[in-house]
C-alpha positions as CSV (number, residue, x, y, z in Angstrom):
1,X,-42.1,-42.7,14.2
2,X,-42.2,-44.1,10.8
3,X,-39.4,-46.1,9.5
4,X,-38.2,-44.6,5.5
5,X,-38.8,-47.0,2.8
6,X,-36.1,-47.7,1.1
7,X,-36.6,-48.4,-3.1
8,X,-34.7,-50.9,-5.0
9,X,-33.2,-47.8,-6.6
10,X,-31.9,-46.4,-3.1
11,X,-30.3,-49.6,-2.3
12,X,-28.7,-50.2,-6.0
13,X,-27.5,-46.6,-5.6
14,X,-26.1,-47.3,-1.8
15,X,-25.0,-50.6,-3.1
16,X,-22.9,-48.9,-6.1
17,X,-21.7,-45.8,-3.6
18,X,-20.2,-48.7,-0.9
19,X,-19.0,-51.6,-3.7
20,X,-16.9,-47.9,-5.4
21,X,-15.4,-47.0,-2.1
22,X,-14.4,-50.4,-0.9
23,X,-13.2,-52.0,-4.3
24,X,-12.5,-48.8,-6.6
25,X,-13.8,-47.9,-9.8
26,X,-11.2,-50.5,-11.6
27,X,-13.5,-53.4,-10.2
28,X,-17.4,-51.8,-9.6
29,X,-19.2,-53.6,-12.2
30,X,-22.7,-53.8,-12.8
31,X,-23.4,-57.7,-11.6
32,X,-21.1,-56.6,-8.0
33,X,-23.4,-54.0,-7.9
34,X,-26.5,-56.1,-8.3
35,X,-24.9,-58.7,-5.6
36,X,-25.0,-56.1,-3.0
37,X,-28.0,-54.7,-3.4
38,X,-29.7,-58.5,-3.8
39,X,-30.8,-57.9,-7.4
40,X,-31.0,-58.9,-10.8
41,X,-28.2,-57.4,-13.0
42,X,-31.3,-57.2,-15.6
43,X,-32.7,-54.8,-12.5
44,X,-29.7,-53.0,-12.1
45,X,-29.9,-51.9,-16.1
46,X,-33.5,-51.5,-16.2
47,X,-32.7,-48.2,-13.4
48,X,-29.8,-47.4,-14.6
49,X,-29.2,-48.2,-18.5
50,X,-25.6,-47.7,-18.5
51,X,-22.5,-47.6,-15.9
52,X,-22.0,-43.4,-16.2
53,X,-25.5,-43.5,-15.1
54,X,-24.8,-45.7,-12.0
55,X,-21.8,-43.6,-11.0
56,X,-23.9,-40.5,-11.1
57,X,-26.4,-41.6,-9.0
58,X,-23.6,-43.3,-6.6
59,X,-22.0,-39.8,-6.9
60,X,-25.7,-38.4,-5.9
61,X,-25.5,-41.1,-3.0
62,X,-21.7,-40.1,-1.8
63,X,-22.0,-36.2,-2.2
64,X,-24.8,-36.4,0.6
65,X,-23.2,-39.2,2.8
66,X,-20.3,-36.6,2.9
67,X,-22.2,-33.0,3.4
68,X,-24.5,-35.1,6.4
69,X,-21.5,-36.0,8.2
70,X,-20.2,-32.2,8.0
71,X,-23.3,-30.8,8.6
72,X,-23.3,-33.3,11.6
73,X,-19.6,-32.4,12.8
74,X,-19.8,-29.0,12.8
75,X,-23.2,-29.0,15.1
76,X,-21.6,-29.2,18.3
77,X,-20.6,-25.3,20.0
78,X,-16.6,-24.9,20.2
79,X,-13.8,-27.2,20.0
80,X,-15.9,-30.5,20.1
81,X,-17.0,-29.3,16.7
82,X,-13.4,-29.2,15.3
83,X,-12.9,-32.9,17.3
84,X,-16.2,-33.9,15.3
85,X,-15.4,-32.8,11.9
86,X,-11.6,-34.9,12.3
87,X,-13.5,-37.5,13.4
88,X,-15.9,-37.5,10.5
89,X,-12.4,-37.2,8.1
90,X,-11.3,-40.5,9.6
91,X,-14.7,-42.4,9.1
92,X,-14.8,-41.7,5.5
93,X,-11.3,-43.0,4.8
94,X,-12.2,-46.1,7.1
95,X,-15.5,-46.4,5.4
96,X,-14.0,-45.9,1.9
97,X,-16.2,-42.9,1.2
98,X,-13.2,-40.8,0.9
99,X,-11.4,-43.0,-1.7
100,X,-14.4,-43.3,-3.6
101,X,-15.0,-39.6,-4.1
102,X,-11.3,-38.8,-4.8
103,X,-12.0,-41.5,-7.6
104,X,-15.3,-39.4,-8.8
105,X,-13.7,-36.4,-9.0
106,X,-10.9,-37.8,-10.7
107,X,-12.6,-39.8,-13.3
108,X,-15.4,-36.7,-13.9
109,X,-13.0,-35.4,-16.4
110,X,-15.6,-35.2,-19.8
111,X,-18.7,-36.2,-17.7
112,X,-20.8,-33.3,-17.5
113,X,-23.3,-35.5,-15.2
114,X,-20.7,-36.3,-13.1
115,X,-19.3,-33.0,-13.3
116,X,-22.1,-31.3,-12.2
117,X,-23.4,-33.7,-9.3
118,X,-19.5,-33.2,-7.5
119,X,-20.1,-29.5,-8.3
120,X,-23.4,-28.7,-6.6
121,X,-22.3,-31.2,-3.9
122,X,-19.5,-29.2,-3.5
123,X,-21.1,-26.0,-3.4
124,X,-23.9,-27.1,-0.9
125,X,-20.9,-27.9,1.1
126,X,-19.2,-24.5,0.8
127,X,-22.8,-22.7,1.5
128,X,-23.0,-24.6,4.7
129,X,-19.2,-23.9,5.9
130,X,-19.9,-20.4,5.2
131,X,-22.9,-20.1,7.5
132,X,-21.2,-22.1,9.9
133,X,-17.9,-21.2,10.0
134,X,-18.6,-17.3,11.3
135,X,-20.3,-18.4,14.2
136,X,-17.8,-21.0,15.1
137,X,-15.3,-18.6,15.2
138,X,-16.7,-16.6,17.4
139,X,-17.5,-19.5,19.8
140,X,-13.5,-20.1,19.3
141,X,-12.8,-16.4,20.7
142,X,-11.8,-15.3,17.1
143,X,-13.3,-12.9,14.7
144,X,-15.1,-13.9,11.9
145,X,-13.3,-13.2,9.1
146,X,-14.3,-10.8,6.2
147,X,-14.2,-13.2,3.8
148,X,-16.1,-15.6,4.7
149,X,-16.6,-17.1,1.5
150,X,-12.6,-17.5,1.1
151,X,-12.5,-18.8,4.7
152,X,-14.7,-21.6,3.4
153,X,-13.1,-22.6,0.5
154,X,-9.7,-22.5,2.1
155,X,-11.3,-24.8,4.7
156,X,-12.9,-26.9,2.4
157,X,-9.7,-27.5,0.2
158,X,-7.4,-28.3,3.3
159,X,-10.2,-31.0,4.3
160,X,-9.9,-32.2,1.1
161,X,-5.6,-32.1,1.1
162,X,-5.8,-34.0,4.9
163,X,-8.1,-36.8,3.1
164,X,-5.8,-37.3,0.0
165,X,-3.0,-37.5,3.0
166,X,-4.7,-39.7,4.8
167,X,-5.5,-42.2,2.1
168,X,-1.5,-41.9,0.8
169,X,-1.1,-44.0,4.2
170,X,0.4,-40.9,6.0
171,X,0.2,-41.4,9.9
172,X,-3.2,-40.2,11.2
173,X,-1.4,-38.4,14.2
174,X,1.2,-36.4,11.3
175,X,-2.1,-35.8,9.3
176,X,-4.2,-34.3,12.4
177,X,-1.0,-31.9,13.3
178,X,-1.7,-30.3,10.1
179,X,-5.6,-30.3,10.5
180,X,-4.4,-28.4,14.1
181,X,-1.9,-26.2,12.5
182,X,-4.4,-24.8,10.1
183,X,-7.0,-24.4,12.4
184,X,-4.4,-22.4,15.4
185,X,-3.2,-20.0,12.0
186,X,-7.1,-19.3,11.1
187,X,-8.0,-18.9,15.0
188,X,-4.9,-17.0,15.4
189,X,-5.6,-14.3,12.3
190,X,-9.5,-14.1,13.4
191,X,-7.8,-13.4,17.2
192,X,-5.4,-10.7,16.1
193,X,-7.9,-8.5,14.2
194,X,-9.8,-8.6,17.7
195,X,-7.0,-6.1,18.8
């Protein structure tokens, strides 16, 4: 099997999405940047002529870190796939890839770029829960729910509410109660309508 070549831009970009999550966006700077990835800073401009550029692309880099570890998590049948997709919420806050696209989204304010790169990642992400998430269900003993769209979403936004929890330094065991909790109600609901 052949082994992907990686480009100087790749490992800027990975370079950029890694230095963001582990130092924030206060300290990324172009020369830490370049340091990481084993380059020039001159290299570092000539891909990427300013820093909004860089954090687009790191963005670009983040966005499908994040939907391959979901996509990953929710391949196993059943309740190893709700196990996976916790375990894949803990990794990105160890990893940092958490904080730094809680900073993204919070600094895209006025960034159409950025605005756009957290959108689409975000809807890629919703298109996949929503093909998922059906089938899960059922493998859960629940109906699918109608809506599966809405089902999605909701999903998607309590992810995104146990991540923010998580990085506030609330206790993993409180945080994955309320990942369970939600989970039981959406179960539950998809159980009832079996009736």
């Amino acid at each position: 099997m052949a082994e992907a070549v990686v480009t100087t831009v790749d490992r800027i970009t990975r370079s950029a999405g890694e230095a963001l999550g582990e130092l924030g966006l206060a300290s990324l700077t172009i020369g830490v940047v370049a340091e990481r990835a084993g380059v020039s800073t001159a290299l570092v401009h000539y891909h990427f002529d300013t820093k909004a550029r860089l954090l687009v692309a790191a963005a670009r880099f983040l966005a499908g870190q994040r939907a391959d570890r979901r996509v990953a998590a929710l391949r196993p049948r059943g309740l190893p796939a709700l196990d996976a997709l916790w375990a894949s919420l803990e990794q990105s806050v160890g990893d940092g890839s958490a904080r730094a696209w809680v900073e993204l989204l919070l600094c895209s304010r006025g960034d159409a770029d950025l605005i756009t790169v957290l959108g689409e990642a975000r809807a890629a992400g919703l298109r996949e829960l929503q093909r998922r998430l059906p089938v899960l269900l059922r493998e859960l003993g629940a109906a699918p729910h109608e809506a599966a769209d809405e089902t999605s979403a909701a999903l998607d936004a309590e992810l995104d509410g146990l991540l923010i929890a998580l990085l506030a330094g609330q206790p993993a065991a409180v945080v994955r109660t309320a990942y369970d909790a939600f989970w039981l109600s959406l179960l539950a609901s998809g159980q009832s309508r079996r009736r």
